[in-house]
N, C-alpha and C positions, 0 to 999 in steps of 0.2 A: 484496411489496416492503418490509413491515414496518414502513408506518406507519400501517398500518390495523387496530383489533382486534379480538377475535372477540367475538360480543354476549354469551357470558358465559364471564368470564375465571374458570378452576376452578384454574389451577397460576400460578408462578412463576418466572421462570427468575436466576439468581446476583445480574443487574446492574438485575433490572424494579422498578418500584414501582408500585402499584396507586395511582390518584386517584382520589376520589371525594367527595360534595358529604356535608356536617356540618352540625351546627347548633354553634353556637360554646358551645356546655356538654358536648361531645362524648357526647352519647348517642348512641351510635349501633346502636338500634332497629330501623331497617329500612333496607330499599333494598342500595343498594352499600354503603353503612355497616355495615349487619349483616355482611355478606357480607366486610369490612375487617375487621372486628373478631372476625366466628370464624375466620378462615382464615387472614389476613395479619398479623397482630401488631399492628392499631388499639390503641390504647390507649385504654380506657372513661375521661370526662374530660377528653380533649385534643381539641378541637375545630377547631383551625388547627393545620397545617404538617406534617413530617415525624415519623413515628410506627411503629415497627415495620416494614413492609417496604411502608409505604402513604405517602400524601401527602393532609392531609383542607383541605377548602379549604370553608368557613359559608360557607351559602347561606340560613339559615331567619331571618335576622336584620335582612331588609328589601330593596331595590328592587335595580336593578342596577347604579346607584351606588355602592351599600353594600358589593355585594359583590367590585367591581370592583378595590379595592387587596389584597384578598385571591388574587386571579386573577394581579395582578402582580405579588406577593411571592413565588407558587410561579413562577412565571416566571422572573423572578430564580433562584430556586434551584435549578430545570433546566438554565440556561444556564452556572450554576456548577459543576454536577456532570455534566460530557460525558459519562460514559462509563456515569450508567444510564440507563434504558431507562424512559420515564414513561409507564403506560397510559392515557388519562384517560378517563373514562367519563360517560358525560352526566350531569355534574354538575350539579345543580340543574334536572332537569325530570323527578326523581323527585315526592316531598313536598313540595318545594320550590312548586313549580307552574309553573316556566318552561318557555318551548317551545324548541325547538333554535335555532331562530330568534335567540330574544333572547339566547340562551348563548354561541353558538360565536363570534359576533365579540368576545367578552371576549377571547378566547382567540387571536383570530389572528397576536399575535405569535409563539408558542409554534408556529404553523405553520413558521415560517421555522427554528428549532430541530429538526432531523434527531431529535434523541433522542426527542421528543415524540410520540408515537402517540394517534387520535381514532378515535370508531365514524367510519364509513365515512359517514353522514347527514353529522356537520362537517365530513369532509374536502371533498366535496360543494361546502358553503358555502366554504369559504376562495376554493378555485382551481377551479371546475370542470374547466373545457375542459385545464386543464393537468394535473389530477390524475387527469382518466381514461384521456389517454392513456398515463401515467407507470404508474397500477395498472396497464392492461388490455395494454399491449405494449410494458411494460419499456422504455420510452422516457426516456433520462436527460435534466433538462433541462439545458439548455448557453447559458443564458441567463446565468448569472455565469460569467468568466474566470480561471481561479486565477493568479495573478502567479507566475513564477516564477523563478529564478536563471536566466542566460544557461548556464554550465556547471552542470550538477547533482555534488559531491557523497555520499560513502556519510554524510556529516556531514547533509547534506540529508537524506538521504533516511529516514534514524534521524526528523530532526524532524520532518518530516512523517508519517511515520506513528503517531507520540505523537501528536501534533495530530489525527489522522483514526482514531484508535483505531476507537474506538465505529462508526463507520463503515465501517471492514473487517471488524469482528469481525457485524454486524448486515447489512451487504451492503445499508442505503435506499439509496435512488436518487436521489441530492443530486447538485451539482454537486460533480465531484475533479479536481484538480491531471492535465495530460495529461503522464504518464510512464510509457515503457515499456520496464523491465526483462528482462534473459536469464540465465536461469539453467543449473546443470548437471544437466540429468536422467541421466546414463551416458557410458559413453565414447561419443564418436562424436554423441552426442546432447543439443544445446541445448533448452532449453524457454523458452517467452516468458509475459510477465505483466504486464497493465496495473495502475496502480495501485488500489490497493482490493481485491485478489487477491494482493495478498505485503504481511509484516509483518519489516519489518528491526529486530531488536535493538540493543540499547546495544553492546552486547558484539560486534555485527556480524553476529550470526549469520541464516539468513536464511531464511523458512517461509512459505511458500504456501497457495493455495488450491485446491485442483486436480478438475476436471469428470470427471475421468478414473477410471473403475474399477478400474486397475489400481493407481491408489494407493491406493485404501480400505484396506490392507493397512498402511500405511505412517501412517495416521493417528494423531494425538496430540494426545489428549483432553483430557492433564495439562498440555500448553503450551497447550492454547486458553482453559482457563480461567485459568491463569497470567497469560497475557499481558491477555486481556480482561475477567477479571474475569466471565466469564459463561460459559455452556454454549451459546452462539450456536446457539442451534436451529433458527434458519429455515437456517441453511447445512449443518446436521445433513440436515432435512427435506429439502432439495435436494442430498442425496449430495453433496457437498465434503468432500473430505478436505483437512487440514493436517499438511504434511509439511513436514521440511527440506530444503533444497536448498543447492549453493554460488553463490552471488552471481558473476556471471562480465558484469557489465556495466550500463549504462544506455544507450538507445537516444539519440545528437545528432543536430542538423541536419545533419550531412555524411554523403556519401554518395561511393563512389569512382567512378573515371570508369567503372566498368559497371552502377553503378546501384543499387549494393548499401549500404544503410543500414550507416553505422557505429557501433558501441559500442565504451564505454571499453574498454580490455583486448583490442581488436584488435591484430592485427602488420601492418606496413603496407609494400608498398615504395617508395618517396618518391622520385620525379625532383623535384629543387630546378630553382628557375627560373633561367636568368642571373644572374651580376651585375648585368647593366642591366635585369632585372628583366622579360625577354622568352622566351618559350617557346621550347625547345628544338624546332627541326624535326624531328628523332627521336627517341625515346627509346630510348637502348641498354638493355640488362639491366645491364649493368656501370656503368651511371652511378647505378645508384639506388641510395640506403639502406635497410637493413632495421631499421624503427622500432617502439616501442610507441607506443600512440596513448593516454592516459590524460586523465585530470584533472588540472590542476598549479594548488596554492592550496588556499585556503579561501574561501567566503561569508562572513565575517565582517569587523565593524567597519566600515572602508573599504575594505576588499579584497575583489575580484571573482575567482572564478577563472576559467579556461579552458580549454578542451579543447586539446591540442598532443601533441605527440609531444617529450618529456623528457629532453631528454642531462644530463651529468653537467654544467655549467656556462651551460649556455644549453637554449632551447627552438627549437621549429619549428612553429610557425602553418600550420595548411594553406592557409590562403592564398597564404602564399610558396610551396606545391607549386607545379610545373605539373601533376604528374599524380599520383596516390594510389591505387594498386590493394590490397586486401586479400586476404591469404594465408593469415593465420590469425590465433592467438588467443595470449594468454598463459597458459591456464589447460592448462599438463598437469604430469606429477610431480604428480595431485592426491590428496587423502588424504582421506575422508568424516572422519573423525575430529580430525583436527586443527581448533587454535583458528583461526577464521580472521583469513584474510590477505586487505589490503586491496589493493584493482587497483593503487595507486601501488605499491604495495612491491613486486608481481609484477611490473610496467612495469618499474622499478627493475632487477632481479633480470635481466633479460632484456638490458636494455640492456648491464647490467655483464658480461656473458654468464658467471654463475653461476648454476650449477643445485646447491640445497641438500639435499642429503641430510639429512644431521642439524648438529648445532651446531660439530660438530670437525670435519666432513668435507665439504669442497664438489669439486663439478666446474667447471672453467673450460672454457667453452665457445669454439668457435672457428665462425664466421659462417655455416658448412656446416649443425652443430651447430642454431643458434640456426634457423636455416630448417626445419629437418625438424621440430624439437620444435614449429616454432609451428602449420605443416602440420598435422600430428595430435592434432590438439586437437579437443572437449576428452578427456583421458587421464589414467590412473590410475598408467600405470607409471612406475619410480621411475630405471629406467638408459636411457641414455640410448640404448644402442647396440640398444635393442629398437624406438625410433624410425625407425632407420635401418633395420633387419630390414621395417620395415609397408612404407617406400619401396620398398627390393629388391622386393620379392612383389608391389609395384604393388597392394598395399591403397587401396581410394580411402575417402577421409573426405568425404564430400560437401557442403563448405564453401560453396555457393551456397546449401545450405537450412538454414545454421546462422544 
């Protein structure tokens, strides 16, 4: 679960720094210190703080008073630097002569810090009954609540995974933010991802984490260290491949009246309530609209956004539905290659019933049109009338399991 480490650390991985207990004139002789200083880039003479690809914290220089503002200056400086990865190794009950006992409560702030990794004995001490269950059956605890936006956001969802880097890239088992995204694996075929399993870029773009062997093919070594800054080897060891995918949604609260969870970049067909604000006793086919269902806004300053369905001058709260069935998606005409394109601007696109070929050349589409594309989703192809060709031949897209 990777915040436990092995009793002797021989490698390094891009984002790790090795701790280990010093005497404050930095020779470092024996112990973990020798072992920092031929292996890891200690530096002979520097006796506190960050050195090479270690962290040396004096222990030989008196009680556990003495060495206590030493404990909390590295402390400090883990919690300032998310994104490596600190091994700490039982400091001071080498030469030192402390027992784990008196060590590892110095330390149990640095517990509550994800990046922080201890032998297996301190972890022990911190939290028992909660740490064994967490090592031995991957049990996440869910005893912190992450706050989160009412509408989520691709602006969200960018900051949060800055924020939880080190976190996806390392796969601990801390408390995360409960959101779950759908992505496009193939035509015809959606794939789903809780957070801590996809990393959204600045630039939008959007890459996963995937259990599946058949992506192992598909893997990219040069984005994981890019992005993370490390070679994330325990998700290496546990076959996860990182691949890219296109972003085709985030999972809200609404569901339509058959029970079927909605995401942004849904196509919806919308029976409106009365004027007076009372439920139609039927619902004809011809009284509904054919809507996209997106995010409208930003989370910023004093603005909240909102999940709706977006016209060109006003919006539509699903509240004010009486009934909301889903039919399909926004995502076809889709292209692996291209920069991407955010669900507003496909919502957008869909509404305006234009389908974009290239910059000089669009389709206007007409409400027939706009229903079959959103049907056959998610799709690669670029014309339109090959949409209507999958209907003819009674092609089914099996939209209850997207």
């Amino acid at each position: 679960m990777g915040r436990v480490i092995p009793e002797e650390i021989t490698e390094l991985s891009m984002c790790e720094v090795f701790v280990f207990g010093s005497n404050l004139e930095g020779q470092h002789g024996g112990g973990a210190a020798k072992t920092a200083y031929e292996k890891f880039g200690a530096e002979w003479g520097v006796g506190s703080g960050p050195t090479g690809q270690c962290y040396a914290i004096p222990t030989m220089h008196g009680g556990l008073d003495d060495i206590k503002p030493y404990v909390d200056e590295f402390i400090e400086y883990a919690r300032n630097h998310p994104n490596n990865r600190f091994l700490v190794t039982r400091v001071g009950c080498g030469i030192a002569g402390f027992t784990d006992e008196q060590m590892a409560p110095l330390f149990e702030e640095a517990w509550r810090l994800p990046n922080v990794n201890f032998p297996l004995d301190w972890a022990l001490e911190f939290d028992k009954d909660k740490f064994i269950d967490a090592y031995l059956f991957d049990i996440i605890p869910k005893e912190k609540e992450i706050p989160l936006p009412d509408a989520l956001t691709e602006s969200d969802l960018k900051r949060l995974c800055e924020e939880y880097k080190y976190i996806i890239g390392s796969a601990v088992i801390v408390p995360k933010p409960q959101i779950r995204i759908r992505y496009v694996l193939d035509t015809d075929k959606f794939g789903y991802a809780s957070f801590g399993d996809f990393f959204m870029c600045e630039d939008g773009e959007l890459y996963v984490w995937s259990y599946d062997k058949n992506n192992e093919l598909h893997h990219n070594q040069d984005m994981v260290e890019l992005i993370f800054g490390d070679e994330c080897k325990y998700r290496r060891q546990r076959k996860h491949s990182f691949h890219r995918v296109i972003f085709a949604g985030v999972e809200t609260p609404f569901s339509d009246y058959k029970g079927r969870k909605l995401y942004s970049g849904d196509v919806l067909r919308v029976w409106c309530k009365k004027a007076d604000g009372s439920i139609p006793k039927r619902f004809r086919k011809d009284a509904a609209y054919l809507l996209a269902f997106g995010t409208l806004g930003e989370n910023e300053d004093d603005n909240k956004a909102l999940y709706a369905c977006v016209l060109d001058n006003h919006y539509i709260l699903l509240d004010r539905c009486a009934r909301v069935e889903r039919c399909g998606t926004v995502f076809y005409g889709l292209d692996w290659n291209e920069y991407p394109v955010d669900i507003t601007q496909r919502c957008s696109g869909f509404q305006n019933g234009i389908l974009e070929y290239e910059e000089s050349k669009k389709l206007y589409l007409s409400e027939d049109d706009k229903r079959v594309l959103a049907k056959f989703t998610p799709n690669f192809d670029k014309e339109c009338w090959k949409y209507h060709a999958l209907e003819i031949l009674e092609i089914e897209f099996d939209i209850s399991k997207q």
